[in-house]
C-alpha positions in Angstrom: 12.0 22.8 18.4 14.2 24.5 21.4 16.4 21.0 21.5 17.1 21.5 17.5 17.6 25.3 17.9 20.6 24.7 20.3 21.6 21.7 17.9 22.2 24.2 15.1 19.4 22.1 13.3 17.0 25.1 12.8 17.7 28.5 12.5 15.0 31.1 13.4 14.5 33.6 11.0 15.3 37.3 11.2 14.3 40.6 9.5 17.9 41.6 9.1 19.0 38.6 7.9 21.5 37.9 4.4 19.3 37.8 1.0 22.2 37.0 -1.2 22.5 33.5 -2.4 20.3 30.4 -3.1 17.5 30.8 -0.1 15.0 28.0 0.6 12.5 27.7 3.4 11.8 25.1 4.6 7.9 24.5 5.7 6.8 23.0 8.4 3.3 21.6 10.9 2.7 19.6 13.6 1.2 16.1 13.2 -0.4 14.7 16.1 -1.6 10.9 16.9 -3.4 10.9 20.6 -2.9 7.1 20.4 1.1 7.3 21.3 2.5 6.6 24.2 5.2 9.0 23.8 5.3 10.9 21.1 1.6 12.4 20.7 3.4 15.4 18.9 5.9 15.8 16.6 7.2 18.2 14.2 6.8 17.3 9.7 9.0 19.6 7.8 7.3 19.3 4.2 10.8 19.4 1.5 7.6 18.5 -1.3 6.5 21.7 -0.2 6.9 24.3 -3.5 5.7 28.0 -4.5 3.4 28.0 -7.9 5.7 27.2 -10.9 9.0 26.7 -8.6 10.7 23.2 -7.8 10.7 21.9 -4.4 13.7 21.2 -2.6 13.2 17.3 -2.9 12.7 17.8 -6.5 16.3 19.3 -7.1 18.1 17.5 -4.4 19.6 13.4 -5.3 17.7 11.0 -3.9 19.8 7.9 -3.1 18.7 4.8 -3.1 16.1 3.8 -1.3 17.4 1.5 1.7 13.7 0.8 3.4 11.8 -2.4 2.8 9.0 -1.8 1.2 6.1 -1.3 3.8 3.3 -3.4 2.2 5.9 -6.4 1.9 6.6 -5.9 6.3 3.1 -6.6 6.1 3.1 -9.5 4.1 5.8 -11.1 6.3 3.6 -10.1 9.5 1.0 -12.5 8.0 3.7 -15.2 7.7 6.4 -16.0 9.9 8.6 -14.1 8.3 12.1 -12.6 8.6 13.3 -9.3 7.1 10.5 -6.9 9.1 13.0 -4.2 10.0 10.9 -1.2 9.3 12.4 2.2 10.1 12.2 1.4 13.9 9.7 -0.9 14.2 10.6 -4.8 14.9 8.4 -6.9 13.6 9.4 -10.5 14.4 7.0 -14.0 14.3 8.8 -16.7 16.3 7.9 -20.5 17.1 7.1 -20.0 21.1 7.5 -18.6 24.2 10.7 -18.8 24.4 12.2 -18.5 21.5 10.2 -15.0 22.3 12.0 -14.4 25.1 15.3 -14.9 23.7 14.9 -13.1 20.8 14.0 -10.0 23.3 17.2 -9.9 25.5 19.1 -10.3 22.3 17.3 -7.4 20.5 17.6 -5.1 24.0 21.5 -6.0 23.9 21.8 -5.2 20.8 20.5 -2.2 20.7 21.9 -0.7 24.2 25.5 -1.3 22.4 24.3 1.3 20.2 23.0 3.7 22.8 19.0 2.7 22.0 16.4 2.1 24.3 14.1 -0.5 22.3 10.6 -0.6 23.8 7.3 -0.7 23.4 7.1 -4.3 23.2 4.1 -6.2 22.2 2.7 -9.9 21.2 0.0 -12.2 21.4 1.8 -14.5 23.3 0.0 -13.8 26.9 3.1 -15.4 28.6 5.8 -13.9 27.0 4.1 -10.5 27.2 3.8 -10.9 31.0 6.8 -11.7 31.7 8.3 -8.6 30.1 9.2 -5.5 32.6 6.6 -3.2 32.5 8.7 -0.2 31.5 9.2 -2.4 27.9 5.8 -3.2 27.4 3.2 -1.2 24.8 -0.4 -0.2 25.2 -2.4 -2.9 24.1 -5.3 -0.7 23.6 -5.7 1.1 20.3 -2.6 -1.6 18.5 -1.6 -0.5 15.7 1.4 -2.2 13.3 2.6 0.3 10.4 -0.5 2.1 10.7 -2.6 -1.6 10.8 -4.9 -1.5 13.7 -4.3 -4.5 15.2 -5.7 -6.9 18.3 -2.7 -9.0 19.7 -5.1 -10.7 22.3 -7.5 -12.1 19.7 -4.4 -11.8 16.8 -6.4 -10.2 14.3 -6.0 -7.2 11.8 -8.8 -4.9 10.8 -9.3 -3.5 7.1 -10.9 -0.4 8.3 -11.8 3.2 6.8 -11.9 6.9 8.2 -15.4 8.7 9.2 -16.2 11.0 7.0 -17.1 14.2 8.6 -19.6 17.0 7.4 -18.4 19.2 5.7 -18.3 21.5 2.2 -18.5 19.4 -0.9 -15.7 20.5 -3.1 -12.7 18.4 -5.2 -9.9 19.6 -2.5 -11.7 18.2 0.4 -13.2 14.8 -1.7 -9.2 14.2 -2.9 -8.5 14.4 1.0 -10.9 12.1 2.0 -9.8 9.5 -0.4 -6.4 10.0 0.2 -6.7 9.5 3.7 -8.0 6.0 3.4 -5.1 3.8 4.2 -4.7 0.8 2.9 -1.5 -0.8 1.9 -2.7 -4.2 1.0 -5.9 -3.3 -0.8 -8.1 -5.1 1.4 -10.4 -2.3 0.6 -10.1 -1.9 -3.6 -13.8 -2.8 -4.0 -15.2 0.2 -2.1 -13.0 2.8 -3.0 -12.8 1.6 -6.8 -16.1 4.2 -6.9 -15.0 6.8 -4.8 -11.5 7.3 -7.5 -14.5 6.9 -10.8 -16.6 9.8 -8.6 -12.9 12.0 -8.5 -12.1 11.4 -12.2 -15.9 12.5 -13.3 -14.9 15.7 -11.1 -11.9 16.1 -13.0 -13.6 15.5 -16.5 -15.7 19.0 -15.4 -12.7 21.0 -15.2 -14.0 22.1 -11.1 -11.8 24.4 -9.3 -10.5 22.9 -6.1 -12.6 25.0 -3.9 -15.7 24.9 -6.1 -19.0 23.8 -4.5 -21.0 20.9 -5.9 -23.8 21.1 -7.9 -27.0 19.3 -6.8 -26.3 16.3 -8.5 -22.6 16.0 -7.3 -24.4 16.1 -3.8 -26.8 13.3 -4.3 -24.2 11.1 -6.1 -21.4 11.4 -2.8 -24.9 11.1 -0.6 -25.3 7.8 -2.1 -21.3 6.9 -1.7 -21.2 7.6 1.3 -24.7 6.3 2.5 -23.5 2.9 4.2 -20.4 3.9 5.4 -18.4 1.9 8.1 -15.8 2.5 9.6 -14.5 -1.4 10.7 -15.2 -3.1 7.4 -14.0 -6.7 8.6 -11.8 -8.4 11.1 -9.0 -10.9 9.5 -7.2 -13.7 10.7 -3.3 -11.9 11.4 -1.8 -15.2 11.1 -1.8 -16.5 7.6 0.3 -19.7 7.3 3.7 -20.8 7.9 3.9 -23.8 5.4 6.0 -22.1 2.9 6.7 -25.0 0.8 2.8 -26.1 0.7 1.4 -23.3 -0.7 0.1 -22.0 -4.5 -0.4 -17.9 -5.5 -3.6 -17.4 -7.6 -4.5 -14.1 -8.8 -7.8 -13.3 -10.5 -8.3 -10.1 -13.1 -10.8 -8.2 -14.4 -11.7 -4.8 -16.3 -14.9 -2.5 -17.3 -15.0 0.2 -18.9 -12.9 2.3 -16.3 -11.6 0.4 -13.4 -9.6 -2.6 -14.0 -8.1 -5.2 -11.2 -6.2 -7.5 -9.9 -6.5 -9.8 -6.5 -3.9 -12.0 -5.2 -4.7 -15.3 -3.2 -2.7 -17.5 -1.0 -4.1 -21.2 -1.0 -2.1 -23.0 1.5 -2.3 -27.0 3.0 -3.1 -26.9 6.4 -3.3 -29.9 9.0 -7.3 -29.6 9.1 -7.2 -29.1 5.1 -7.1 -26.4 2.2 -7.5 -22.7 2.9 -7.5 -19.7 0.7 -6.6 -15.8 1.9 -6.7 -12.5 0.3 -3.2 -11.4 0.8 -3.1 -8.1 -1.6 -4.8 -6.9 -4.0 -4.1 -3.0 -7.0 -7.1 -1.0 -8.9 -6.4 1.3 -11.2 -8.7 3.5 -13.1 -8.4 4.2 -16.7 -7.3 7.4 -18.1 -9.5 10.4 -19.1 -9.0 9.9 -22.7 -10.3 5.9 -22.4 -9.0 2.5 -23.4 -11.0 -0.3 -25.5 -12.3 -3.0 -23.1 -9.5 -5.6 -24.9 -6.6 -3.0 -23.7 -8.0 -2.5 -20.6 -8.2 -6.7 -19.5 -4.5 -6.9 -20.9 -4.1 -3.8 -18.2 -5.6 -5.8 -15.9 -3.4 -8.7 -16.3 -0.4 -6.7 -16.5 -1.1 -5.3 -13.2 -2.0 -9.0 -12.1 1.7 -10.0 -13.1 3.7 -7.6 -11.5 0.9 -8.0 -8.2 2.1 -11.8 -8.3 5.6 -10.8 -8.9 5.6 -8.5 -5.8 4.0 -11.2 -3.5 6.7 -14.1 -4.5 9.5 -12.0 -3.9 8.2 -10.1 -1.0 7.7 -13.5 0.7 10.8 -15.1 -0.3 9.1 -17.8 -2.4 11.4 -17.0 -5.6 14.4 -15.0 -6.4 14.1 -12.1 -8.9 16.1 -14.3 -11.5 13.7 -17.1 -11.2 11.2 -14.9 -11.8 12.1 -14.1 -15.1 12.1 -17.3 -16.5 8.8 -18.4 -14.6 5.9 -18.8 -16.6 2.4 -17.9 -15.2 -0.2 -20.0 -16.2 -3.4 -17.9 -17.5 -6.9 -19.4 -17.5 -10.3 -17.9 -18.1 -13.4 -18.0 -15.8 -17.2 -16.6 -16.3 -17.7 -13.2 -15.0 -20.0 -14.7 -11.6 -17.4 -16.9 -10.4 -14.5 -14.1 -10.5 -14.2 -12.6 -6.9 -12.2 -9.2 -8.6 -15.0 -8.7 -10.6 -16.4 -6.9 -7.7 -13.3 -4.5 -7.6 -14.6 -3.1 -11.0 -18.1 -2.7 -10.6 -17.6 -1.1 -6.7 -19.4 -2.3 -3.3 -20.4 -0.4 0.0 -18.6 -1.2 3.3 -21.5 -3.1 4.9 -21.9 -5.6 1.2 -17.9 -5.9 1.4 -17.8 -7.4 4.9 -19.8 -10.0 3.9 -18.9 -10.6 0.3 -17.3 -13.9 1.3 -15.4 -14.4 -2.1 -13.3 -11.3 -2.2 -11.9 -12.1 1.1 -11.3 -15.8 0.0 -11.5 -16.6 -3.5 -14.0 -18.8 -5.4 -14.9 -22.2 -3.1 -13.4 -24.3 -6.5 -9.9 -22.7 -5.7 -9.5 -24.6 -2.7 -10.4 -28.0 -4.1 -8.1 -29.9 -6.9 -7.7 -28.9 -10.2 -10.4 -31.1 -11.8 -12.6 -28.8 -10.3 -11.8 -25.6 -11.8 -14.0 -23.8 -14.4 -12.6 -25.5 -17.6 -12.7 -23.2 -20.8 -12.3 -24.8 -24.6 -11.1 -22.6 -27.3 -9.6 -23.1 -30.6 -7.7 -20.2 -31.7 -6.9 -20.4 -35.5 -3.4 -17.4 -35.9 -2.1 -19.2 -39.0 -3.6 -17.0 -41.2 -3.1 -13.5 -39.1 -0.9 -10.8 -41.2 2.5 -9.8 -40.4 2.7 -6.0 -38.9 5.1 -4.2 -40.7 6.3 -0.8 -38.9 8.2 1.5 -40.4 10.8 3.2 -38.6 12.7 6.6 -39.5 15.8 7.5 -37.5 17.9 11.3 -37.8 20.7 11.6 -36.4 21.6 15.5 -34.8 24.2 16.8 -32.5 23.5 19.0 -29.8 26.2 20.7 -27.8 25.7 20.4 -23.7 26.6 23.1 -21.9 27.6 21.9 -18.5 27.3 23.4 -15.1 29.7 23.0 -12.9 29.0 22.7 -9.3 29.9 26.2 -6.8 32.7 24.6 -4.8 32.5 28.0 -2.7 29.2 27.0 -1.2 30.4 24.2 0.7 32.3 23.8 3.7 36.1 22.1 4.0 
């Protein structure tokens, strides 16, 4: 704070100080991660931040476009060997050996001295390569974790993991924080905290008070949420596959009364033979007012869609435009054999870890074709009636008064 005083970055504020004008300020706390290296502290000025029935200052301000790749597609690409996986100022890069490693790292350090940046904190899985770098460029390999992914270089494997949930008053401000603190980008985790969003909306549909305690049943039904919890949920391969050209996207729906969702699924050919992931996965819960079961599976496949949409172009496996005129085959499959049918009905940690088809799809989706559940239907629409719809258009003229903006507020 003392380096962006003498910047000109901050100002401190003072008693005496000019009133006139448009005045905004600007909140701001601490956030703190013991796991760093370096930066265990560091300063979050909150521009979301706004006084009850007043805009924030992100709210009136133009965004711009946003220029970051999307962080759940770096870690897509991290599964994959990938390019792209510039995030912010991570480096994310998944090369064919040692020393294409080694390579890559004095050209990235060059790189980035020309441009005045120290670029450290270097980590792999590669034993060799990671040994060979000077120690002053290497990372902790304690405690890994990659865009907020914990993850194990020397075994290679990510963890889909939740936060501890501490004791403490039961009201909707402090559930909402809980649930919101559970990260996960990919939705490794959509089965278990399908229940905990239904538990949120049912607080909602009681029109609580933020800071209101719990009645007695509340209590018991987060007891029982909560009663199983674990932390480490499972332990997943990092490395997905690098055949590119070898692989099919399958993603299974499903919908109940409130939650409906969608999986995704990358079955890939391997030397050793067929394999099938869990590469990402959306819930969503339906809204207070309710859909009918029909709406809410066409819910379910529209989120499906635009979940496989996301996945192909994240990966590089087809261009938007291609997208467009691809057509997604859609079958149908009994309720026991679909693995997302768990992400509607809710699971505890400990059943989630073991729940073998949510993590890899049905055993038939690896195998051919001929294998697959195989539906008969007969759809007769020749005799279904035209919808007419009726539509009346006015037209009016309204006069915009335009605001100019205060060229005397801004400097030459």
């Amino acid at each position: 704070m003392r380096e962006q005083l003498r910047a000109g970055i901050i100002e401190e504020v003072q008693p005496h100080m000019n009133q006139d004008g448009i005045i905004h300020y600007l909140p701001h706390h601490d956030a703190r991660n013991p796991g760093k290296t370096i930066t265990k502290l560091r300063i979050v000025y909150d521009a979301s931040a706004h006084i009850k029935g007043m805009k924030s200052l992100n709210e009136v301000l133009y965004r711009g476009p946003i220029n970051l790749p999307d962080l759940a597609g770096v870690l897509l690409r991290f599964r994959m060997m990938k390019g792209k996986n510039l995030y912010v100022d991570n480096v994310i890069v998944s090369l064919n050996g040692t020393r294409d490693a080694l390579e890559k790292y004095v050209k990235m350090k060059s790189i980035f001295n020309e441009a005045l940046m120290n670029l450290r904190e270097f980590l792999s899985n590669d034993e060799e390569f990671y040994a060979g770098l000077p120690y002053e460029d290497r990372a902790m390999r304690k405690n890994t974790k990659i865009l907020g992914i914990p993850w194990n270089p020397c075994q290679d494997i990510i963890q889909a993991k939740l936060n501890p949930w501490t004791e403490q008053e039961l009201t909707k401000r402090t559930i909402l924080q809980f649930v919101a603190s559970q990260y996960d980008p990919l939705g490794f985790l959509v089965p278990i905290m399908v229940k905990f969003k239904i538990f949120l909306q049912h607080l909602w549909k009681e029109n609580k008070s933020w800071d209101q305690i719990l009645d007695e049943q509340d209590h018991k039904q987060w007891k029982s949420l909560i009663a199983k919890w674990a932390t480490v949920v499972k332990n997943l391969p990092r490395f997905v596959t690098t055949f590119t050209d070898l692989i099919g996207i399958h993603v299974f729906t499903d919908a109940s009364s409130l939650p409906y969702s969608a999986a995704v699924y990358l079955v890939s050919q391997e030397m050793h033979g067929t394999k099938s992931s869990l590469i990402f996965s959306k819930s969503r819960i339906a809204p207070i007012k309710g859909m009918t079961i029909p709406r809410l599976e066409l819910m379910a496949i529209l989120i499906g869609t635009r979940a496989a949409q996301f996945v192909m172009t994240q990966l590089g496996l087809i261009n938007i435009k291609e997208i467009r005129r691809t057509k997604f085959t859609f079958r149908y499959i009994p309720s026991e054999e679909n693995p997302v049918d768990v992400a509607t009905r809710g699971l505890n940690p400990k059943q989630l870890r073991g729940f073998m088809p949510w993590w890899h799809g049905p055993s038939w989706l690896v195998q051919g074709g001929t294998s697959w559940p195989q539906w008969e239907y007969d759809f007769d629409n020749n005799d279904e009636p035209k919808e007419i719809t009726i539509t009346e258009v006015l037209r009016m003229r309204k006069d915009h008064n335009l605001q100019f903006i205060d060229a005397g507020r801004f400097s030459k």
